[in-house]
Backbone as CSV, one residue per row, in Angstrom:
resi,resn,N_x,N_y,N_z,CA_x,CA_y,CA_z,C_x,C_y,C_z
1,UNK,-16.815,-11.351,45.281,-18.061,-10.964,45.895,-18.122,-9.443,46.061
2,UNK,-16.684,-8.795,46.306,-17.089,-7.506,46.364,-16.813,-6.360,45.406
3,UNK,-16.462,-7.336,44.104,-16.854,-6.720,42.743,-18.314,-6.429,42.460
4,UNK,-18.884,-7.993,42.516,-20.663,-8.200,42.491,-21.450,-6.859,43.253
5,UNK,-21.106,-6.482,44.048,-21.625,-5.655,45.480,-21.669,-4.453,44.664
6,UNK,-20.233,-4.022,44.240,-19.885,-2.611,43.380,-20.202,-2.591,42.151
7,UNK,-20.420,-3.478,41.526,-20.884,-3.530,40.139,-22.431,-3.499,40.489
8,UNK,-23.412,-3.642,41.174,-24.864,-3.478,41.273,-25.267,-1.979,42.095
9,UNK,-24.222,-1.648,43.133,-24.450,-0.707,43.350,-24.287,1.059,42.334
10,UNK,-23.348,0.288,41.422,-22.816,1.343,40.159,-23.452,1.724,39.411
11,UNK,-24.039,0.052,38.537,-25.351,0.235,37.877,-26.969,0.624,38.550
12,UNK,-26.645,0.977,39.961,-28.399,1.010,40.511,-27.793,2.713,40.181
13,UNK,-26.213,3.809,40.844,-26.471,4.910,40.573,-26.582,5.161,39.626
14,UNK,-25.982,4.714,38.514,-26.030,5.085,36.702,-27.717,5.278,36.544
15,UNK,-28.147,4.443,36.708,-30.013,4.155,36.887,-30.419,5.545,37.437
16,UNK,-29.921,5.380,39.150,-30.870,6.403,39.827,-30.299,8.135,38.325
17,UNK,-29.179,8.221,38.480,-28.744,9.713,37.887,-29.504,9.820,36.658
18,UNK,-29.284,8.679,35.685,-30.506,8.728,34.748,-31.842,9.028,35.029
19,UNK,-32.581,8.748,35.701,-33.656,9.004,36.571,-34.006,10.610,36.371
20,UNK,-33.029,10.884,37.257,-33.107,12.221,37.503,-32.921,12.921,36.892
21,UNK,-32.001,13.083,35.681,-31.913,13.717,34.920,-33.053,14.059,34.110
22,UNK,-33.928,12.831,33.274,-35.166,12.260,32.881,-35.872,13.341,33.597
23,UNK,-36.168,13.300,34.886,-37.339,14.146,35.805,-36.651,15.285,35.243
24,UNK,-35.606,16.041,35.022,-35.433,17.572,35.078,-36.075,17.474,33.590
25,UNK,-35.362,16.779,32.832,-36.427,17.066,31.406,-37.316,17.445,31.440
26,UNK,-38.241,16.623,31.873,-39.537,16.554,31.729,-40.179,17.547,33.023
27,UNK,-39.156,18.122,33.873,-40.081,19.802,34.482,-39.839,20.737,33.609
28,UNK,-38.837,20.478,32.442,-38.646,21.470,31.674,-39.760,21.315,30.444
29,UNK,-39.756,20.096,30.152,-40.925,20.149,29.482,-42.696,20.438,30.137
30,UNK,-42.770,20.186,30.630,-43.879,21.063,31.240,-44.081,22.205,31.589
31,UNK,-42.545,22.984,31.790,-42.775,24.408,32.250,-42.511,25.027,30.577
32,UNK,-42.236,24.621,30.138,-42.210,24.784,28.582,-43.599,24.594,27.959
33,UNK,-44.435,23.596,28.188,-45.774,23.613,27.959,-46.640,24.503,28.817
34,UNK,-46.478,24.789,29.876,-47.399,26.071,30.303,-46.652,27.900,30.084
35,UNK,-45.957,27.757,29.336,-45.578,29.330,28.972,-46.244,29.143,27.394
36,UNK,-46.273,27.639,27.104,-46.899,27.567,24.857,-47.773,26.516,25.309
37,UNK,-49.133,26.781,25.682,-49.944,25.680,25.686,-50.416,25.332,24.463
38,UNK,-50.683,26.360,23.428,-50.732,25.700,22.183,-49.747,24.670,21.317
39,UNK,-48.208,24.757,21.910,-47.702,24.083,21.023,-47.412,22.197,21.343
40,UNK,-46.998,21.377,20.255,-46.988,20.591,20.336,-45.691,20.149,20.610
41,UNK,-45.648,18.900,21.847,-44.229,18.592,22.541,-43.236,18.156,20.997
42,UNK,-44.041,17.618,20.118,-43.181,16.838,19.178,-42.372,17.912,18.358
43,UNK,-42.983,19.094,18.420,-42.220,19.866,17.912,-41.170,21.148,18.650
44,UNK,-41.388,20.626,19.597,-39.710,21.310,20.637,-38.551,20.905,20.298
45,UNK,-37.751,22.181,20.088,-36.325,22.231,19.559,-35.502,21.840,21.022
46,UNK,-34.844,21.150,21.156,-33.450,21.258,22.529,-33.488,22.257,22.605
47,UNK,-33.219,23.344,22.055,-32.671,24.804,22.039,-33.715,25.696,23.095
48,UNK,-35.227,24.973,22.587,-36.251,25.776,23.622,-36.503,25.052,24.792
49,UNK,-35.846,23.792,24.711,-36.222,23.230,26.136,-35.255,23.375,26.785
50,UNK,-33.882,23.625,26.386,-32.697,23.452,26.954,-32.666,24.934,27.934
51,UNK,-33.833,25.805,27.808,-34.094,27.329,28.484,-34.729,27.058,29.609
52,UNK,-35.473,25.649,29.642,-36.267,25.412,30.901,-36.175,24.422,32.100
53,UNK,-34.586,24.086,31.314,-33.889,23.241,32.525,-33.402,23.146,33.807
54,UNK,-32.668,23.236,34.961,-32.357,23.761,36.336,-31.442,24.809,35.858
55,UNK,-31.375,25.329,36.835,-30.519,26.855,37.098,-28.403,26.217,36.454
56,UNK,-28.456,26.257,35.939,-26.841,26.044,35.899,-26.459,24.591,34.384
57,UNK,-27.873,24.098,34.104,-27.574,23.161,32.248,-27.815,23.936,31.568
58,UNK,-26.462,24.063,31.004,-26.945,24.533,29.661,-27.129,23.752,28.447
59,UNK,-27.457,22.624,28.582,-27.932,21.889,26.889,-28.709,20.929,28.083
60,UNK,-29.311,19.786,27.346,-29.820,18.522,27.503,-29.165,17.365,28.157
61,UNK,-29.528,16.570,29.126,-27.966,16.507,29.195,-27.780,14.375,28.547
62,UNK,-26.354,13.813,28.336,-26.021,12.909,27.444,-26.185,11.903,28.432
63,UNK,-26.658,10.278,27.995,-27.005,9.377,28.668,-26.048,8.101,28.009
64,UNK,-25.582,7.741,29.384,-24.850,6.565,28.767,-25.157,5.290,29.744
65,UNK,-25.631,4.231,28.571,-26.105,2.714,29.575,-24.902,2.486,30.515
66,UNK,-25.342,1.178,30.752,-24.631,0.121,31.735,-23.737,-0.529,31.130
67,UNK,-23.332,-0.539,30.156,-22.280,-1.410,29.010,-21.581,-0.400,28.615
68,UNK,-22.125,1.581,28.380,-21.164,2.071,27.823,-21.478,2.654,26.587
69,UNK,-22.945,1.879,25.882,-23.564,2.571,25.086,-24.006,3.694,25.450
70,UNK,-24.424,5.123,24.075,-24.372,6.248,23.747,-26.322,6.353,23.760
71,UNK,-26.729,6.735,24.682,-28.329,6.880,24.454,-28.975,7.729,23.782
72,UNK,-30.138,7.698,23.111,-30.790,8.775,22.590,-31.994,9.350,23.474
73,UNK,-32.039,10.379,24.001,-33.210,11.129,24.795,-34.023,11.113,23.686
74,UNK,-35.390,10.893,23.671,-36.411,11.771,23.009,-37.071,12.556,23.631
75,UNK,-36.896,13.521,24.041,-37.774,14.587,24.330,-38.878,15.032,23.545
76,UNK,-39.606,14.174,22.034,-40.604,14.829,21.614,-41.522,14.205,22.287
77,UNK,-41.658,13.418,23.354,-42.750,12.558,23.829,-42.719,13.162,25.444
78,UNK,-44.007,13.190,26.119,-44.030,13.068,27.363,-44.535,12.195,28.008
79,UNK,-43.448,11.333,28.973,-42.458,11.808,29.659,-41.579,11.373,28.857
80,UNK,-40.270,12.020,28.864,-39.253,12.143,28.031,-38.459,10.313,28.165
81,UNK,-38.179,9.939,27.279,-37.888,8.039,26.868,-35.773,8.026,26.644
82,UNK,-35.757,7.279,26.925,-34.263,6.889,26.699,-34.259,5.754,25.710
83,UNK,-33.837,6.017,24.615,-33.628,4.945,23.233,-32.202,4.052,23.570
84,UNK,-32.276,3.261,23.130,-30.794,2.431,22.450,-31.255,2.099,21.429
85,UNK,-30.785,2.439,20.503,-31.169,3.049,19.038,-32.702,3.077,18.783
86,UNK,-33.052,2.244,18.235,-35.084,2.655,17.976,-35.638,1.645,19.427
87,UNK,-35.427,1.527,20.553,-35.919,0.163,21.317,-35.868,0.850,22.267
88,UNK,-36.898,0.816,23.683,-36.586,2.169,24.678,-35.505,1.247,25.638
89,UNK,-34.909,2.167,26.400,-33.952,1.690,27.152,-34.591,1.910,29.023
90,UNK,-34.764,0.646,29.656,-34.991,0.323,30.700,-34.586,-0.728,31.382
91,UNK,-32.644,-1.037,31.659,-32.985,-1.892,32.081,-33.019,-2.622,33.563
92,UNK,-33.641,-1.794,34.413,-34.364,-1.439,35.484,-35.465,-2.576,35.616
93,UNK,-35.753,-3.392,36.941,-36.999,-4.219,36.506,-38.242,-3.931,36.680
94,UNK,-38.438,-2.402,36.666,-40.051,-2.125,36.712,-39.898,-0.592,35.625
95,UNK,-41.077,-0.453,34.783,-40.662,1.093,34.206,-41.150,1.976,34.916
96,UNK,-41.612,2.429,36.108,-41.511,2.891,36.886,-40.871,3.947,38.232
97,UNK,-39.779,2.767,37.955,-39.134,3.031,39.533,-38.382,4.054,39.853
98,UNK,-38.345,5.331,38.730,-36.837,6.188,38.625,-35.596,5.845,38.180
99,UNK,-35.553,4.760,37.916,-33.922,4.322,37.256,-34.075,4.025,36.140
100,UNK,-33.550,4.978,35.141,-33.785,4.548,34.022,-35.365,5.697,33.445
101,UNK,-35.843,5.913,33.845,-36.950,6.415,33.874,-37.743,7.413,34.259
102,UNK,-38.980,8.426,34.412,-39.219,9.287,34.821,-39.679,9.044,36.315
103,UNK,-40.039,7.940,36.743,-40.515,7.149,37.978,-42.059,7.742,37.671
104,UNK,-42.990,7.342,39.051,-44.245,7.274,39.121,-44.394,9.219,39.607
């Protein structure tokens, strides 16, 4: 029982940190879209978003599920999506909620 307890509470932080990470993306992508309002998100390099991240990342940062799989960020979309390979990765039970996600 108090595996069950630690194993849901592990996977809710893996969730929440994903979350958050997700949200810094995507202030970077927006503060990245109001310095180039002409340009298009699909065509942002990491390299130029990775300039508009919090004070102290220096790259993008790496997402790993609940099993251990290797995630793919897409950052050409807003709000920025978490892949397991081409299929988005949520498995959180609302897409919404911050875990896993950019939240509301």
């Amino acid at each position: 029982m108090i595996s069950f307890g630690y194993n849901s509470v592990s996977d809710w932080r893996k969730g929440r940190d994903a979350g958050l990470s997700l949200q810094a993306v995507y202030s970077a992508q927006r503060a990245y879209m109001a310095d180039n309002p002409t340009a298009e998100i699909s065509a942002v390099t990491a390299a130029e978003l990775s300039a508009y991240l919090p004070q102290g990342w220096t790259s993008l940062p790496v997402f790993v599920g609940l099993h251990g799989e290797v995630l793919i960020l897409k950052y050409s979309v807003m709000p920025p999506v978490l892949l397991n390979g081409s299929s988005p990765y949520d498995p959180s039970s609302k897409g919404t909620d911050g875990l896993w996600d950019v939240g509301e």
